[in-house]
C-alpha positions in Angstrom: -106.5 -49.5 -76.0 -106.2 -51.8 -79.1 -103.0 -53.3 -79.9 -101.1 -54.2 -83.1 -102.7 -57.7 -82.6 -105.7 -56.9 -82.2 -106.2 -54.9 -85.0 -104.7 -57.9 -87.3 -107.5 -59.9 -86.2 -110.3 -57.5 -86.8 -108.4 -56.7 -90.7 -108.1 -60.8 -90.9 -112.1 -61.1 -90.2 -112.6 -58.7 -91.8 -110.9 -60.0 -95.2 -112.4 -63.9 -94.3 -116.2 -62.2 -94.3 -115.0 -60.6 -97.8 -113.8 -64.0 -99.0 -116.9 -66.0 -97.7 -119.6 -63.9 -98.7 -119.3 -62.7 -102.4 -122.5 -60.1 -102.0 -119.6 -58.2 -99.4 -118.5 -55.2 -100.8 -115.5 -53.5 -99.7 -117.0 -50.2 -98.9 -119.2 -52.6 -96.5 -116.3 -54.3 -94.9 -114.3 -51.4 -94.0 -117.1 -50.1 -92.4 -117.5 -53.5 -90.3 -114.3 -53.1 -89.3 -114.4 -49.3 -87.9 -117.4 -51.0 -86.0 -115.5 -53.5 -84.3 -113.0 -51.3 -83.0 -115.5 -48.6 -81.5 -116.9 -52.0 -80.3 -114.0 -52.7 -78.7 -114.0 -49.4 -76.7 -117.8 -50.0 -76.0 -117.2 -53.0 -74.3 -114.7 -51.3 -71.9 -117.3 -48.8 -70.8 -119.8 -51.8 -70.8 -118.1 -53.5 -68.0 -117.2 -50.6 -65.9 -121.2 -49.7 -65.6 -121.4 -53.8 -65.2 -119.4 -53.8 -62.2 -120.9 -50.4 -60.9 -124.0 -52.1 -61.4 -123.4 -55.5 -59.3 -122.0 -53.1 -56.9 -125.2 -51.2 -56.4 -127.2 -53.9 -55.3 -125.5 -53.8 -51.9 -127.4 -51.1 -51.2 -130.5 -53.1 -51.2 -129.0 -56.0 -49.5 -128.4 -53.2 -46.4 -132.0 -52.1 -46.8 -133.5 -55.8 -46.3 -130.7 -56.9 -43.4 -132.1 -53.7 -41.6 -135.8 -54.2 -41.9 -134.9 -58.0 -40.5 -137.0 -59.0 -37.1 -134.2 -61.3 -36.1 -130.9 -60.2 -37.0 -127.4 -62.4 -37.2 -124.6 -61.3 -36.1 -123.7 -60.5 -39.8 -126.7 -58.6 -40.5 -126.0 -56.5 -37.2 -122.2 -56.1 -38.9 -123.8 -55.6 -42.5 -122.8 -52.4 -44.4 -123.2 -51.4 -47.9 -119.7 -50.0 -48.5 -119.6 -52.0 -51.5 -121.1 -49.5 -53.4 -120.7 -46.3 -51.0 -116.8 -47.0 -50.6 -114.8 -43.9 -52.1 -113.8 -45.7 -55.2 -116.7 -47.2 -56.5 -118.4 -43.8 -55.7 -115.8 -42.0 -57.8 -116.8 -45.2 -60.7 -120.2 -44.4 -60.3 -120.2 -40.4 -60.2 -117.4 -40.0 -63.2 -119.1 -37.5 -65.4 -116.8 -38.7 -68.5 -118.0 -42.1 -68.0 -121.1 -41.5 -67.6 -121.7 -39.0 -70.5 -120.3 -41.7 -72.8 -122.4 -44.9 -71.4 -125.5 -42.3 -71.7 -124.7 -41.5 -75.5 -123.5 -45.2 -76.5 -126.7 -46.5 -74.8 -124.6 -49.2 -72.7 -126.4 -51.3 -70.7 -129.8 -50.6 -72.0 -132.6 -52.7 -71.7 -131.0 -55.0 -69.3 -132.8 -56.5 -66.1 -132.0 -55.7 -62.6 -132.2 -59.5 -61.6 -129.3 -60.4 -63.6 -126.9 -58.1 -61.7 -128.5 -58.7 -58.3 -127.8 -62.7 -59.3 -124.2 -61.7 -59.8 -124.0 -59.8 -56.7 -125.9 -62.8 -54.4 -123.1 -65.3 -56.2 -120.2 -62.9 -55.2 -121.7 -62.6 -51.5 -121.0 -66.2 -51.2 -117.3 -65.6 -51.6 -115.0 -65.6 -48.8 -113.1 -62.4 -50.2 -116.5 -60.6 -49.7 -117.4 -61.4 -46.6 -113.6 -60.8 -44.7 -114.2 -57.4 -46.1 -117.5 -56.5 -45.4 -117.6 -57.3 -42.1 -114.1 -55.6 -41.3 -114.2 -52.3 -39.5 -112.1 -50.2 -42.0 -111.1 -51.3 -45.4 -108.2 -48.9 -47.0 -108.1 -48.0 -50.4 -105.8 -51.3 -51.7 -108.1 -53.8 -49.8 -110.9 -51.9 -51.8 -108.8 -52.3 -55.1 -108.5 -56.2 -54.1 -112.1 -56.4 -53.7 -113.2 -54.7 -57.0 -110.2 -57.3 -59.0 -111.6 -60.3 -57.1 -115.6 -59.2 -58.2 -114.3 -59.1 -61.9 -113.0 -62.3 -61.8 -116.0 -63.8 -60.3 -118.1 -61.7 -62.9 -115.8 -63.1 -65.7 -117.1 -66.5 -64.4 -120.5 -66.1 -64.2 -122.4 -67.5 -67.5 -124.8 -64.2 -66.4 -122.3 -61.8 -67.1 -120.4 -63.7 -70.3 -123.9 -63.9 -71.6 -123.7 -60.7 -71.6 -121.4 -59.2 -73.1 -121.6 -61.8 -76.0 -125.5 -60.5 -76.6 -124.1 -57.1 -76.4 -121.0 -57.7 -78.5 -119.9 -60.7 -80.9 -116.1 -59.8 -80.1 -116.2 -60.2 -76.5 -114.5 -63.5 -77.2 -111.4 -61.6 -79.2 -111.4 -58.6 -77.2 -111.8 -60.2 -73.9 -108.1 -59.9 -72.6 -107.9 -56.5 -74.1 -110.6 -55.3 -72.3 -109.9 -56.9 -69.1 -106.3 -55.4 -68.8 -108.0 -52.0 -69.2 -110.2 -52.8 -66.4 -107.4 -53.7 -64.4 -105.8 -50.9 -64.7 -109.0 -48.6 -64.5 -109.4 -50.1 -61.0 -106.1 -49.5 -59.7 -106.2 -45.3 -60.1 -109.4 -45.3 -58.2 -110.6 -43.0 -56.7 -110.4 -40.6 -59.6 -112.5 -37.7 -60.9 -110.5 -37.2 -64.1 -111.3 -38.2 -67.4 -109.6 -41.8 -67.2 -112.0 -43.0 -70.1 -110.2 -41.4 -73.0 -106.8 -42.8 -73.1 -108.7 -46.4 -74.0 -110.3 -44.8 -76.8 -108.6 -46.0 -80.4 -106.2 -43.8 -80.9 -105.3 -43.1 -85.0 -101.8 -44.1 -85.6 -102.7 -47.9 -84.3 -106.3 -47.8 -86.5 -106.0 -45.8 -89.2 -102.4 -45.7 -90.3 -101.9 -49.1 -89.3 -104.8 -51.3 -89.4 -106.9 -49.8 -91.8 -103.9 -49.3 -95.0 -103.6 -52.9 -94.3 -106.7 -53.6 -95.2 -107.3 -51.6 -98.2 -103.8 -52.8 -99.2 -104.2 -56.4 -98.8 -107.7 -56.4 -100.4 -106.6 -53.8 -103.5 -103.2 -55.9 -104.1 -104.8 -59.3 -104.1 -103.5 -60.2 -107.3 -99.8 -59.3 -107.0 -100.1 -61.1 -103.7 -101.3 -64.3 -105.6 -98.7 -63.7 -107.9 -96.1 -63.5 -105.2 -97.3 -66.4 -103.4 -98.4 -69.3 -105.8 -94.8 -69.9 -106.5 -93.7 -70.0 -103.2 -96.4 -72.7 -102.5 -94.8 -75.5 -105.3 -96.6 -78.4 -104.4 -99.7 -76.9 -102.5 -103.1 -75.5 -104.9 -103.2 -72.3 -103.2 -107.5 -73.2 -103.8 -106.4 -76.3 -101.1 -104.9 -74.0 -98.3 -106.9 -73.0 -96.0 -109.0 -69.6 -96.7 -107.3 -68.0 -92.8 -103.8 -69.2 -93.7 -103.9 -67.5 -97.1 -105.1 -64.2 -95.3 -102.4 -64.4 -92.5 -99.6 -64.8 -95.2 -101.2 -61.8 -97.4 -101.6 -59.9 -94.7 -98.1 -60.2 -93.3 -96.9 -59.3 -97.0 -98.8 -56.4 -97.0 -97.6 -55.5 -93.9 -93.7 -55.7 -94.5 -94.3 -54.0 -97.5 -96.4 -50.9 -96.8 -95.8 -50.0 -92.5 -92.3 -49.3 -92.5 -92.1 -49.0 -88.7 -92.6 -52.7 -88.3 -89.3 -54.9 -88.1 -89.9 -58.3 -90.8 -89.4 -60.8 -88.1 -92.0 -58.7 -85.8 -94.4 -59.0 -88.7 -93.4 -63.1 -89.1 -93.7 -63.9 -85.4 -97.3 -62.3 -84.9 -98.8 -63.6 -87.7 -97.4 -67.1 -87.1 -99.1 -66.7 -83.5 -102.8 -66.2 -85.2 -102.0 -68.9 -87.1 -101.6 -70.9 -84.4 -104.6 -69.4 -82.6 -107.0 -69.0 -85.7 -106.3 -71.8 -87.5 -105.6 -75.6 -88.0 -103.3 -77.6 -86.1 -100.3 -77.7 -89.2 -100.9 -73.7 -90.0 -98.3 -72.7 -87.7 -95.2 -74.6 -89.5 -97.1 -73.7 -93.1 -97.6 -70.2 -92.3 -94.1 -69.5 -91.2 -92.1 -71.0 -94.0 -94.2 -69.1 -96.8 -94.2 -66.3 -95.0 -90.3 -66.5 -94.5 -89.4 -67.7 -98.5 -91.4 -64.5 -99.4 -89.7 -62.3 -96.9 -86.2 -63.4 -98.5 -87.6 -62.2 -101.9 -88.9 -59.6 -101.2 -85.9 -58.2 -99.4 -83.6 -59.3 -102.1 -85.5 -57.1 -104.5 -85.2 -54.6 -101.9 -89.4 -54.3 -101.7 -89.2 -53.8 -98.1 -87.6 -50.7 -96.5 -87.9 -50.0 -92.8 -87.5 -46.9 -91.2 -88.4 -44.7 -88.2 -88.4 -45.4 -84.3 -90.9 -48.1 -84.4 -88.5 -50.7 -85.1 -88.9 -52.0 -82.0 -90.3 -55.3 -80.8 -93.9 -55.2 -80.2 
């Protein structure tokens, strides 16, 4: 599930918690960062039983509608197919979900209320009720339904709360985890194992995101080396502490992943610039980076190979 990107910006936090707290070792941060990226995965399966949950509370909405003395018409017309409906059934029922939310204790300890408060909010949508007073919703208007209830729960303070209690990288991982749950919705109903092909997968974690950050960290001083010069005018003790990551980082990465094409490596780096740092880091970041990228390939440091050459 984790991209390229993503991965930079858990090695970059990584490396700024290094830099920021001198009682960090490295043995510590690398472990942080393995924690983040199972956290990553844990806030996928954290939303699934989310939505399952918000889901479930129709039932109880049916219960009370039917006990009623004096019914409306949309009491009369009330069903709980919310929750019942083939494809949250298949959600709720999936044994390799379930297995996994039981052994990463997801969702423990939270209260009912907050999900029945979610659910009354999303009753009050027009989307819901058009479908649950409808005779016969087929599988796509189901689909619709279940899209349309994550976005109102990605706009409930309830449900942001949270995932940032549960998980300090909501924030970072949020459009990550929010395209998997997209696309988890869209093959329901399913009884296979849909769960595992989010998990991290090696080649993206280990080979790529964790030798960057033992290199970057364990090759700090050539890196200085490298890049003082490039900096002329600037103190590299003036720039700021993210923009001297990025630019290490993007070294170590031309260097050492060889599937990687330069200008791939450039661009993304410039973007967290631009999204991690000050206003003027984009325009900094990009030249440094680029001046070192022409040295580096004129002493022919950086060899690329292999069929990820591609753009990313």
């Amino acid at each position: 599930m984790l991209s390229r990107r993503n991965v930079r910006i858990k090695v970059m936090q990584q490396l700024y918690s290094l830099v920021q707290d001198k009682e960090l070792s490295f043995k510590q941060i690398k472990e942080a960062y393995f924690k983040s990226v199972e956290n990553t995965f844990q806030l996928y399966l954290l939303n699934l039983h989310c939505l399952c949950r918000v889901c479930y509370f129709t039932l109880e909405d049916a219960t009370i509608r039917q006990k009623k003395h004096l019914k409306s018409e949309e009491d009369l017309k009330f069903s709980d197919k919310l929750y019942t409906n083939p494809l949250v059934k298949s959600l709720a029922t999936n044994n390799f979900l379930n297995r996994l939310i039981k052994k990463n204790a997801i969702g423990e300890g939270l209260d009912d209320d907050i999900f029945r408060k979610i659910y009354k909010d999303f009753t009050k949508e027009e989307a819901f009720s058009k479908f649950i007073l409808k005779d016969e919703n087929p599988n796509e208007e189901v689909v619709e339904l279940l899209l349309e209830l994550y976005r109102a729960c990605r706009k409930n303070e309830l449900f942001n709360e949270i995932m940032d209690d549960q998980f300090s990288t909501w924030t970072d991982d949020k459009s990550l985890v929010i395209g998997a749950i997209k696309k988890t919705l869209k093959i329901l109903p399913s009884s296979a194992d849909f769960v595992s092909e989010h998990l991290p997968d090696k080649e993206t974690i280990n080979e790529f995101g964790e030798v960057l950050l033992e290199k970057t960290n364990s090759e700090n001083e050539y890196l200085d080396k490298l890049i003082n010069p490039i900096l002329m005018n600037w103190d590299s003790e003036r720039v700021a502490v993210i923009d001297l990551i990025l630019i290490k980082m993007a070294i170590t990465e031309m260097i050492n992943i060889k599937t990687i094409p330069p200008k791939v490596t450039l661009n993304e780096y410039v973007e967290l610039a631009k999204m991690y740092s000050t206003d003027k880091s984009q325009e900094f970041v990009n030249g440094v980076i680029d001046k070192a990228l022409k040295e580096l390939t004129e002493s022919n440091k950086i060899v690329k190979e292999g069929r990820g050459l591609v753009e990313e």
